[in-house]
C-alpha positions in Angstrom: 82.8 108.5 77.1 84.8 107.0 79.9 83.5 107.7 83.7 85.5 106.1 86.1 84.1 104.7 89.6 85.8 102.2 92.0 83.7 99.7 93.6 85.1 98.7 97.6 84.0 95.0 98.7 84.0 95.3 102.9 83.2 91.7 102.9 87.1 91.0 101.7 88.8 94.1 102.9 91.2 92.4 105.5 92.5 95.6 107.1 96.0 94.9 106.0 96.6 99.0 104.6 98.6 97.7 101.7 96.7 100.4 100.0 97.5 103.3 102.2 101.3 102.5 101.8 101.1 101.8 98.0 99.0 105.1 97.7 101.6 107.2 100.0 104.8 105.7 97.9 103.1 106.8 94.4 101.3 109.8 95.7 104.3 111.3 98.1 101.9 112.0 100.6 102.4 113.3 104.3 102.6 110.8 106.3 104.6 111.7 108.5 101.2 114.1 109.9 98.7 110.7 109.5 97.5 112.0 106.2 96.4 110.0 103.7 94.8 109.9 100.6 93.1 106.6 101.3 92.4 105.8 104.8 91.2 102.4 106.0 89.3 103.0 109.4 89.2 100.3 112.4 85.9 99.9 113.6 83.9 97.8 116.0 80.3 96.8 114.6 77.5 95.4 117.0 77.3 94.7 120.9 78.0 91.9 123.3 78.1 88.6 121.7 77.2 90.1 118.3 80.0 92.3 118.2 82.9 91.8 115.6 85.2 94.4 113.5 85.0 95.9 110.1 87.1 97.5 107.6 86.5 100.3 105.8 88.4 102.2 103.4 87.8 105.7 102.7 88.7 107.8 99.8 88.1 110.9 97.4 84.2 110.1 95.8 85.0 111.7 92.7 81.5 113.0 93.0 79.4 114.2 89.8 78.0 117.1 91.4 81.4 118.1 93.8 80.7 120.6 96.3 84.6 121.4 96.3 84.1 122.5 93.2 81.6 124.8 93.7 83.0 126.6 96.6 86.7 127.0 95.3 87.6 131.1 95.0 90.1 130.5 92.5 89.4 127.6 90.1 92.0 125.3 91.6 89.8 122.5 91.7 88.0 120.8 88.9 86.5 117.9 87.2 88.1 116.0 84.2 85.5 115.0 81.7 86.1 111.3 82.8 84.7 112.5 86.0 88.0 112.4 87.9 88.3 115.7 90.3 91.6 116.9 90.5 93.4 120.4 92.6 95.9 122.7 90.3 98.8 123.4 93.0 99.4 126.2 91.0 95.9 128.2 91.9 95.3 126.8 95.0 95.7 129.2 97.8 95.4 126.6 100.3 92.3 128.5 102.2 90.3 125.1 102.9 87.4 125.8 101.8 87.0 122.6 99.9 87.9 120.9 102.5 85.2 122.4 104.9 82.8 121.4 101.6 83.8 118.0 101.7 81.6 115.5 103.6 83.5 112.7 102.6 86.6 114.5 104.9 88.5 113.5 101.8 90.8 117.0 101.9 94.0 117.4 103.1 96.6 120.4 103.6 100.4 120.2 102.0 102.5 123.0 104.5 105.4 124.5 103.4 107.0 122.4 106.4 105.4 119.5 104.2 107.1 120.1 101.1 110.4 120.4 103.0 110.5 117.3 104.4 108.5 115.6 101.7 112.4 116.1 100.0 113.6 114.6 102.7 110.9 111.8 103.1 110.9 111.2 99.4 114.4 112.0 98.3 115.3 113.3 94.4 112.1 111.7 92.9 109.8 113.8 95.3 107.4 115.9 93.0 105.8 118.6 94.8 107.3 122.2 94.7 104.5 124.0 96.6 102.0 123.8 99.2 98.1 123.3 98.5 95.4 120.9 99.5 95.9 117.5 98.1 93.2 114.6 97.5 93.3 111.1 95.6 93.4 111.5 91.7 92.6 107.8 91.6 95.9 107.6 90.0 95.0 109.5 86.9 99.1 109.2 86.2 98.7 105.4 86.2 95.2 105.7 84.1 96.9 107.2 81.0 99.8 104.3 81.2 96.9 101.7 80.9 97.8 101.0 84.7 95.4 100.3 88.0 95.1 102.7 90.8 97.8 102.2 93.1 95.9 101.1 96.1 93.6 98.4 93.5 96.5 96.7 92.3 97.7 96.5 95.6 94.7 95.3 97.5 95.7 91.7 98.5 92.1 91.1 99.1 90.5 92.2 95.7 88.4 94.4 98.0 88.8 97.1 95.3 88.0 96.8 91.9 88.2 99.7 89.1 86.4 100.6 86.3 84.1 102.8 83.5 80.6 103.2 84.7 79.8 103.9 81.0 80.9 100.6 79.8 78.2 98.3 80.4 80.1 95.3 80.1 82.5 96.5 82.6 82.4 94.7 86.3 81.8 97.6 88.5 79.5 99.3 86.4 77.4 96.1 86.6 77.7 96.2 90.2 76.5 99.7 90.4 73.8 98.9 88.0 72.4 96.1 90.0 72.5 97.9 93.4 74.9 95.6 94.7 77.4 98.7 95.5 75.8 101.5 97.2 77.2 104.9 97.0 78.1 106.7 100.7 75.3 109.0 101.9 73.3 109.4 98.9 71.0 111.7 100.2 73.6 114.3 100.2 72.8 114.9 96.7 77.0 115.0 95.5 76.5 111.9 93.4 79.7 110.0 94.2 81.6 107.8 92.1 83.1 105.4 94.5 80.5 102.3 96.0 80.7 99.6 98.4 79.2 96.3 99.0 78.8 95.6 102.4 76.9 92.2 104.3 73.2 93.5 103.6 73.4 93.9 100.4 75.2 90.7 99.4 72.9 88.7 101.3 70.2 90.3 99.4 
């Protein structure tokens, strides 16, 4: 059985976005509000002398145990058995309740404003045809083509790296095995899918 997980290196992320843009072109997501489906932050780490600036790129978790999931009235949401969780425009109501459940702040709203000037945006090849909340698939489209996620094959850096947790051969699963890539706020219970290495770790 295939489980996917992505593995995000902040030792080589380089803060260029490539993957917010290659993510917005084959997503057709609202931009035009500062929505993403991937969003690299900007921060300052340490104090005085010390102090210096890190990247880091935030994303769906693709969590095991999804609290949007659980909290969804009508069904909309739910979890491939390759461990991918996806939204059905078609139930979702749009009440954001997943994206209240979320801790990962990993939801985002598609307006009917949006979808009328996603056409405009996007042109004839723009997909959507009604609103609901939208989140990263991690390219599920691509997946079935044999293809990278967008923002992966994008990532000048090889900051991102893809892969089957279930295949113990495969890089990130080895990764994740090892404890090299840490999972965000484990304590939470949700059991994400998506790790990153960061300085402590890798001097470890």
């Amino acid at each position: 059985m295939t489980r996917y997980a992505m593995v995000i290196d902040l030792n080589t992320c380089v803060g260029c976005n490539a993957c917010m843009a290659a993510c917005a072109m084959e997503n057709q997501t609202p931009v035009w509000k500062n929505k993403w489906r991937t969003y690299v932050h900007d921060k300052e780490i340490g104090s005085g002398e010390d102090v210096h600036r890190r990247f880091f790129p935030r994303l769906c978790n693709h969590c095991d145990n999804p609290p949007c999931l659980s909290v969804c009235p009508t069904g909309a949401t739910y979890k491939l058995d390759n461990g991918i969780v996806k939204v059905d425009e078609e139930l979702c109501m749009g009440c954001r309740a997943c994206a209240m459940a979320c801790p990962y702040d990993a939801r985002m709203e598609v307006t009917y404003q949006d979808v009328e000037t996603g056409r405009e945006f996007y042109g004839e090849a723009y997909r959507r045809n009604r609103p609901s909340m939208d989140k990263c698939t991690f390219c599920d489209h691509r997946l079935e083509q044999g293809l990278q996620p967008a923002c992966v094959e994008t990532c000048v850096g090889s900051a991102r790296q893809f892969g089957d947790l279930d295949n113990p051969n495969d890089p990130v699963a080895q990764m994740v095995a090892s404890g090299v890539a840490r999972p965000l706020m484990p304590h939470l219970g949700t059991r994400p899918n998506v790790y990153y290495i960061d300085d402590l770790k890798r001097r470890g």
